[in-house]
Structures are given as C-alpha cells and as structure tokens.
C-alpha angles and dihedrals in degrees: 000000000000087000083072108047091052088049083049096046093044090051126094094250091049091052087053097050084045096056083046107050088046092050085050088051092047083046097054099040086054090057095046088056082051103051111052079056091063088051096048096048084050089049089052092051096050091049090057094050089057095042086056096046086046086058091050099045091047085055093050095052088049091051088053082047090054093046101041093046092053093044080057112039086040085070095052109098115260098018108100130172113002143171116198129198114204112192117203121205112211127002138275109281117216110215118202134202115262129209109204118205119188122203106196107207129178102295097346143074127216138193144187130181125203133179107252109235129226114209118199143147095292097041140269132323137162128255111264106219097177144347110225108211104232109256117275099239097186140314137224123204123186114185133163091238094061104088076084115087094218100046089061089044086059095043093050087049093054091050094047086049093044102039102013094232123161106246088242088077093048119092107190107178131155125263114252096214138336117345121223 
C-alpha cells in the first residue's frame, strides 16, 4: 500500500496534487490571519456605539437631575426663581448576573463566571442584575434668592440630603438678572 502512494507521489500527477493542496493550505492560513481583523474592527464599532449611548444616557439622567432639583429647590422659601447644572463624573455602569461554576482539581480550585443569557423572540440578551447611576461629581445652583446667607444654607442642605454630596462640591451663587 505504501508502495503505491510513493509511486503516486513521485508521479507527475502526485507532484501536481502536492503543490495543490499546499497552495490551498497557504490559501486558507492567509484567510484565518484576515478574518479576526474584521472582528475586531466590528468590536471596535460597536464599542464605540455604546460608549456614545452611555454618554448620552449619562446626559439625559443629568438633565432629570436639573429639573428635579429646581422643582425642588423652587418650592424652599426664599429661593425664587433657580437653574441648576449637575455634572456627573464617569458614566452609568450596567451589572449583570453571573453563574459561577467551580471546578475543584488536585490541589487547586478553579472558577469561571459567566452572564447568564436570556433567549426570546427578539434574541439574546444578558440578565441585567443592576443599573449603577453615574457619580455626582459636583452642582451649581444659581437662584434669585441666594444674595441671603441662609437661603443658600437651605439650598446646599437640600443638595447634600438629595444627592449626598459633601458641601464642598455645592456652588450656591445669586442669580445677576431674570432666569430662563
């Protein structure tokens, strides 16, 4: 049997399927180089895509904490009219839920976590376990009512309550004219 796979190899016709099938295996390890690029490039895209919807959400839930805060303050006497700007440092961090599994070897443990995935209808998705609020980094609130000591006394003690903030990182100042 192996008589006849050397005479074959050694033949016109087996140098030719040998020069094939190396040309086809050069051929197939070039592609496999090419195509974890592509991923990559496509992983990059889509990180990008959630960095900028992070952002934004990150914006929006500053703008609720603007509105909610002068609702607020707007109803403490002496305070008046009033605009605050909350800025956020970081962005909102979404926690999934893990499954541990422990492999127990010789003299040593092992473990590995992985998101559970949920599969529906519409695809798969993992198992949010919590949404972390991105960290109030400091506020500024200017109201009409704050040229008085104890007004912005009462307005950096409702900020430290609401957002439990230090006082340090609360700028309370009066307003020079007409607030919009």
């Amino acid at each position: 049997m192996w008589k006849k796979i050397r005479e074959q190899l050694h033949s016109e016709r087996g140098i030719r399927i040998l020069v094939l099938l190396g040309t086809a295996g050069l051929g197939l390890i070039l592609l496999s180089g090419l195509l974890p690029e592509r991923n990559r490039e496509s992983k990059t895209a889509e990180n990008s895509v959630a960095a900028e919807d992070t952002a934004a959400e990150t914006q929006q839930y500053c703008r609720r904490m603007e509105e909610e805060l002068s609702r607020i303050l707007e109803q403490v006497e002496g305070v008046g009219t009033c605009r605050v700007l909350v800025n956020a440092a970081g962005t909102a961090e979404t926690r999934y839920v893990q499954d541990a599994e422990t492999d127990l070897a010789e003299s040593r443990q092992q473990s590995q976590q992985k998101c559970v995935i949920l599969s529906d209808s519409s695809g798969e998705r993992a198992l949010v376990q919590q949404i972390v609020s991105p960290e109030i980094s400091g506020v500024v609130v200017v109201c009409s009512g704050a040229s008085s000591s104890v007004v912005q006394e009462r307005v950096s003690k409702a900020v430290q309550a609401v957002l439990s903030l230090p006082s340090s990182r609360i700028c309370v100042v009066p307003s020079a004219g007409n607030i919009s």
